[in-house]
C-alpha positions as CSV (number, residue, x, y, z in Angstrom):
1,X,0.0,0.0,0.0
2,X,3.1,2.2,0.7
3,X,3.3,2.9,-3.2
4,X,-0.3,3.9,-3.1
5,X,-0.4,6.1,-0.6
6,X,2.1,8.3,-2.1
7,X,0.0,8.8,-5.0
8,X,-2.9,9.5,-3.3
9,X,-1.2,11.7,-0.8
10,X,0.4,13.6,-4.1
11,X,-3.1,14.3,-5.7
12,X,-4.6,15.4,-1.9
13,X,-2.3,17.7,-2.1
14,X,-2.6,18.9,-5.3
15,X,-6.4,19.5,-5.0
16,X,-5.4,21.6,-2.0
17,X,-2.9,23.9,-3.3
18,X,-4.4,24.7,-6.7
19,X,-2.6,21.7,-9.2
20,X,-6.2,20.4,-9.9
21,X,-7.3,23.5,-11.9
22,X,-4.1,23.7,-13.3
23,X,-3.5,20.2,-14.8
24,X,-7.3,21.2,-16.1
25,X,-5.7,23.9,-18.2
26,X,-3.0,22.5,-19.5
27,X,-5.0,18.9,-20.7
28,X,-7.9,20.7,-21.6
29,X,-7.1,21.9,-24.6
30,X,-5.7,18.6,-26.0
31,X,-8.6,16.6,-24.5
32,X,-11.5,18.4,-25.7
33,X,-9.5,18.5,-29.2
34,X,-9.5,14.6,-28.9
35,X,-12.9,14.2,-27.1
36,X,-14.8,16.2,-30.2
37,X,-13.5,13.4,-32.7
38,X,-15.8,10.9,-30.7
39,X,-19.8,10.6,-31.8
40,X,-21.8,11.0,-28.7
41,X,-25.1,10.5,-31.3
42,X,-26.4,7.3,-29.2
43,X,-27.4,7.6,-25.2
44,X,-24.8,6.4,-23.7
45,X,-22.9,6.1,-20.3
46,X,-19.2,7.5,-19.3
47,X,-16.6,6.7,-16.8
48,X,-13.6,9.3,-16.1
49,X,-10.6,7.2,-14.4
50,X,-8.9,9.5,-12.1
51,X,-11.3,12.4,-12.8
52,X,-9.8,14.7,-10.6
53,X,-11.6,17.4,-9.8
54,X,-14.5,16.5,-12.0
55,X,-13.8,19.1,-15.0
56,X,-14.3,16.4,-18.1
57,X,-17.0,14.5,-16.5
58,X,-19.1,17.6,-16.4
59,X,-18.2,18.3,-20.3
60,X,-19.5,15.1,-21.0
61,X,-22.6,15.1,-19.0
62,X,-23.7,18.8,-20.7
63,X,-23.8,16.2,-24.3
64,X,-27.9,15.9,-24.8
65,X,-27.0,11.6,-25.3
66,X,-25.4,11.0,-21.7
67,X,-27.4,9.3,-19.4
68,X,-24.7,9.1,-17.0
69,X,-21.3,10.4,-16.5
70,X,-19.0,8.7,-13.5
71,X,-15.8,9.7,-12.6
72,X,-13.4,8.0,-10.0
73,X,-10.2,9.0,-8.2
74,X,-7.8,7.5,-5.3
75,X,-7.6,11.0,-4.1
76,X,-10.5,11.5,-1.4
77,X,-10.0,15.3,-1.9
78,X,-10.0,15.2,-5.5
79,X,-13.2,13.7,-5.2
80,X,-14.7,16.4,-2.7
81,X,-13.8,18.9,-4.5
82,X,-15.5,17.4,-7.7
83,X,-18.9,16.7,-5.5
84,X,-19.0,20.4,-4.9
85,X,-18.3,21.7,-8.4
86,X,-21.2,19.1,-9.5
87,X,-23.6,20.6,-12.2
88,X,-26.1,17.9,-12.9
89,X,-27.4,15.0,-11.6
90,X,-25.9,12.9,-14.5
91,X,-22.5,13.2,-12.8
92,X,-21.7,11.2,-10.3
93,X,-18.1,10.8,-8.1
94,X,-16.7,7.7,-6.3
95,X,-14.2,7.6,-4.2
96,X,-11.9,4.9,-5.5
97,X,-9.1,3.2,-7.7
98,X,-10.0,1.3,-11.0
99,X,-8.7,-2.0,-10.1
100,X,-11.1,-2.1,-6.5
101,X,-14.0,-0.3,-8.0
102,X,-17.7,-2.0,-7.6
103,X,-20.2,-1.0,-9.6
104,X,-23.4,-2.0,-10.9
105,X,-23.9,-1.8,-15.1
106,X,-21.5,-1.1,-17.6
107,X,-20.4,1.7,-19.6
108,X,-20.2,2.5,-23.5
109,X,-16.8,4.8,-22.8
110,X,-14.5,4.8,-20.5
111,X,-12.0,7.5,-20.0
112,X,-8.6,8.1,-18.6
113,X,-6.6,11.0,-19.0
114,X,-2.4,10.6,-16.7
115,X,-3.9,8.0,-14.5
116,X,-3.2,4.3,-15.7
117,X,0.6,4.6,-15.3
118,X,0.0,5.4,-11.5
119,X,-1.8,1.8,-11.2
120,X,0.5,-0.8,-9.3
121,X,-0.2,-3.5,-12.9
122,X,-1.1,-1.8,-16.2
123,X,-2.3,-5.0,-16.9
124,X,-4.6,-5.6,-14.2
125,X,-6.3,-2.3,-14.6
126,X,-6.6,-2.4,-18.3
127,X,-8.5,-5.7,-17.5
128,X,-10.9,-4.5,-15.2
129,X,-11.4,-1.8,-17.5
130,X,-12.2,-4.1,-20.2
131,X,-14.6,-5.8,-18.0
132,X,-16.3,-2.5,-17.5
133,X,-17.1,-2.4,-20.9
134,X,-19.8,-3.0,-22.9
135,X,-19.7,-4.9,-26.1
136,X,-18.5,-2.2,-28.7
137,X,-17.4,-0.1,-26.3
138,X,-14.5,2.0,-26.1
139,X,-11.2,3.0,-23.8
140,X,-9.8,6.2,-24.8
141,X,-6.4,6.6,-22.6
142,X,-4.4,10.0,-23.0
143,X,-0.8,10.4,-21.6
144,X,1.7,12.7,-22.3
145,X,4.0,10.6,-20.3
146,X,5.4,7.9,-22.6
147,X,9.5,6.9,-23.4
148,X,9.1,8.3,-27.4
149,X,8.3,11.6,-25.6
150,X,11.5,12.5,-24.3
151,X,10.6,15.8,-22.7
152,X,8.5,14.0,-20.3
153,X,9.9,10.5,-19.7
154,X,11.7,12.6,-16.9
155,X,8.3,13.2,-15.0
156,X,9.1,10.2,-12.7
157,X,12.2,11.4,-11.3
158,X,10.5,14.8,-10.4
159,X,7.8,13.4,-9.1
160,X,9.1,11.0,-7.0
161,X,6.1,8.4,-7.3
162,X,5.0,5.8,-9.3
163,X,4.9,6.2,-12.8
164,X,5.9,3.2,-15.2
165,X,6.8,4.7,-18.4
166,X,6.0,2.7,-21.7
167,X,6.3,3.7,-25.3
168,X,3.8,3.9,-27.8
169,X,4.4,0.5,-28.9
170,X,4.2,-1.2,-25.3
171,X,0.9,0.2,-24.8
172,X,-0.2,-0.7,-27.5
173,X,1.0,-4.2,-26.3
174,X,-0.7,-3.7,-23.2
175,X,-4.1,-3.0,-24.7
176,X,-4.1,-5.8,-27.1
177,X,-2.9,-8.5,-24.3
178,X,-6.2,-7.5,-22.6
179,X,-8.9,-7.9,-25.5
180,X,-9.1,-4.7,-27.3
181,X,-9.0,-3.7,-30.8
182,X,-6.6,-0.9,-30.5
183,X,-5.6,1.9,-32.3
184,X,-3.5,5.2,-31.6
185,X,-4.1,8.9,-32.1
186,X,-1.3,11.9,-31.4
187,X,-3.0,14.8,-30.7
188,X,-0.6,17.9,-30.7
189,X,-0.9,21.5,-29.7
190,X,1.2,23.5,-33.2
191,X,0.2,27.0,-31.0
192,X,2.6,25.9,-27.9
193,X,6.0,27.2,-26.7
194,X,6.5,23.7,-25.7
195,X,8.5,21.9,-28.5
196,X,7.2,18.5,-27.2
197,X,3.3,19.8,-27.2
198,X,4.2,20.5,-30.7
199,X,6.1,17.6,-31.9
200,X,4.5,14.9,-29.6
201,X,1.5,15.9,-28.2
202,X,-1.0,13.2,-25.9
203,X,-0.6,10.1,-26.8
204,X,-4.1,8.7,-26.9
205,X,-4.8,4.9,-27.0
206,X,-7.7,3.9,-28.2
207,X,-9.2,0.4,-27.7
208,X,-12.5,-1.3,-28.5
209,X,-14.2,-4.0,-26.6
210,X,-15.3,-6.9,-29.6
211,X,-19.1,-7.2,-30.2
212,X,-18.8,-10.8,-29.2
């Protein structure tokens, strides 16, 4: 657990001294770039993995199709500060981690954007994920924190937690090894003084649950 808590303790923290609304801003752009490639045209269900304080669960629960947008985080104060920003009754916040979650029903996306590196096994949450699913459903998992990325494989070091680092190709790897049908998207930010944001970008994963 002694792993764990120092993520969770790290994101307490960072909902206390103003790091929440902050990593808002600087994935927001990217995200919503990514998020308005999807087709929300069916009713459908969402779950945010490690949703912070909330901000893309209440994007997605302002689409007229969501019937219900979840999001979850380790971080207890992560998640009370997303239960008071709360908007709709669509949104709802639990506190917990992916691979413990209990929940009844199953969603048509699911949603993670720097969170499944933290997990103690990739594997193990990618699985549960997968689970989570429903048929045709889909995992869309952004990190800017991947080994072709140079500019951030040094993250870890700073950070002094968890993080496992993986290239594109490994997760790739990792998604296929748990059932999906997977696919990859770069999306980059050409307007930013970062060199990386504009020859890298988030790295987003994409991968389908089969039909059958």
């Amino acid at each position: 657990m002694r792993v764990m808590d120092g993520v969770r303790k790290t994101f307490d923290e960072w909902a206390q001294n103003g790091r929440a609304e902050l990593m808002e801003v600087e994935h927001g752009k990217n995200v919503s770039k990514f998020l308005q490639t999807i087709s929300f045209e069916k009713p459908f269900t969402f779950l945010d993995v490690g949703c912070g304080n909330g901000w893309v669960v209440k994007k997605i629960s302002k689409e007229k199709n969501c019937r219900k947008a979840v999001g979850i985080d380790k971080s207890k104060k992560m998640v009370i500060q997303a239960k008071q920003k709360k908007e709709s009754k669509k949104e709802e916040f639990i506190h917990t981690n992916i691979e413990s979650m209990k929940y009844k029903g199953k969603f048509d996306f699911i949603f993670s954007m720097e969170s499944i590196y933290y997990a103690d096994s990739i594997d193990v949450a990618l699985k549960k994920i997968f689970k989570m699913l429903k048929p045709g459903g889909s995992f869309f998992c952004g990190t800017d924190f991947y080994s072709d990325n140079k500019a951030t494989a040094k993250w870890a070091k700073i950070m002094k937690i968890q993080m496992h680092l993986h290239s594109k190709k490994e997760w790739k790897e990792f998604f296929k090894n748990a059932g999906f049908i997977t696919k990859t998207k770069q999306i980059k930010d050409l307007k930013s003084k970062k060199k990386w944001k504009r020859e890298f970008g988030t790295l987003f994963i994409i991968g389908t649950k089969p039909q059958r």
